[in-house]
C-alpha positions as a printed Julia matrix, in Angstrom:
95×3 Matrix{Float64}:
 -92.14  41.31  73.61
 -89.03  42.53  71.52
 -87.5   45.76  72.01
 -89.14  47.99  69.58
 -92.45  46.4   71.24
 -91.09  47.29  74.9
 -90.1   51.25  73.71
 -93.6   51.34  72.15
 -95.19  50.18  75.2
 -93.26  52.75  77.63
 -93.43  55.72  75.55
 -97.66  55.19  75.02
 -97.89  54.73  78.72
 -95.62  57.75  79.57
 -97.08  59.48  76.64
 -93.53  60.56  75.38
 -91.72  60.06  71.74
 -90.6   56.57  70.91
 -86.97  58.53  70.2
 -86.67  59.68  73.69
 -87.53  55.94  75.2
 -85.52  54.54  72.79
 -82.49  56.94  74.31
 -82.87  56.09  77.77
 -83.58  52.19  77.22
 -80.05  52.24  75.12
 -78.63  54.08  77.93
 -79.79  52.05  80.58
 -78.8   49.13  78.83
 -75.31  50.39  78.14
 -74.78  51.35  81.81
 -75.46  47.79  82.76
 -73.75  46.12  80.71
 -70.68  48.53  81.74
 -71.05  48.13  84.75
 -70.92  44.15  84.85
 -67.65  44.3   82.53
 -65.68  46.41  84.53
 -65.34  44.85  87.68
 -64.09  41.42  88.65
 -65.95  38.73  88.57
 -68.06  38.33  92.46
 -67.65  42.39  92.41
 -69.86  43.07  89.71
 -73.5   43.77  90.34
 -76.46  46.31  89.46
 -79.44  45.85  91.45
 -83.0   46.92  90.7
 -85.56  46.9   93.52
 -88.69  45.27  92.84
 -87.19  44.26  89.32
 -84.19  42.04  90.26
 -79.96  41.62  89.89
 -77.58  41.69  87.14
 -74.29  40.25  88.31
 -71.29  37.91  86.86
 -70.31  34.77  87.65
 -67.39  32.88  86.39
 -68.14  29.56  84.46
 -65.05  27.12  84.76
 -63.28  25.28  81.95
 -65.24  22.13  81.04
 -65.37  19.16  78.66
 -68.32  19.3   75.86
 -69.37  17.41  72.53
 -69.42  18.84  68.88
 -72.61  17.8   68.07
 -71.7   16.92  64.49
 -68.99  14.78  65.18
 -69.43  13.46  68.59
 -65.8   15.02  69.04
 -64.82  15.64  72.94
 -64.07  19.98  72.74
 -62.57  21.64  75.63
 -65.17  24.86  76.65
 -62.92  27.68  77.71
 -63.83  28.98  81.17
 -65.34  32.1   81.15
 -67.42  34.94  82.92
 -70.66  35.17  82.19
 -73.46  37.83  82.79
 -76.66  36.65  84.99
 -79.95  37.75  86.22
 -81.53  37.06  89.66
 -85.1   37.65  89.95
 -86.47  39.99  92.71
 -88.97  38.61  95.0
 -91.29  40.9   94.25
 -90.99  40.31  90.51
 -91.71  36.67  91.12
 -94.68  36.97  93.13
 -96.05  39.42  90.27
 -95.38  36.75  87.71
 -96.58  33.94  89.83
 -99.48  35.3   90.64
């Protein structure tokens, strides 16, 4: 499911305009992803219950390969958005 699909799918079973879904979902989005790059790494988190967490974790410097060349690269260390599952949201997916 792609966005579009997702908006289409909330505003038939809310029975509301695509627009005003589309709104929110941007919004929500955009709050997130605010929220996760203002804070230091370890301090950032949004959770969800029942859906799950968005935090950041910081990914150290590390050696990799260009795959064209075989070449050693260095991979800059960086911090780097994640998402935790909620129990709940894994026992619905499970089964």
């Amino acid at each position: 499911m792609n966005k579009s699909e997702l908006i289409t799918e909330v505003a038939n079973n809310l029975g509301a305009s695509k627009k005003v879904v589309n709104q929110v979902t941007n919004e929500l989005f955009r709050t997130i992803i605010e929220s996760l790059a203002t804070l230091p790494d370890g301090e950032a988190e949004v959770c969800i219950k029942g859906f799950g967490s968005f935090y950041t974790r910081e990914r150290s410097m590390r050696m990799g390969r260009n795959p064209s060349t075989g070449e050693a690269i260095k991979i800059q260390a960086a911090i780097v958005p994640v998402f935790k599952a909620s129990k709940a949201m894994k026992e619905a997916v499970n089964g």
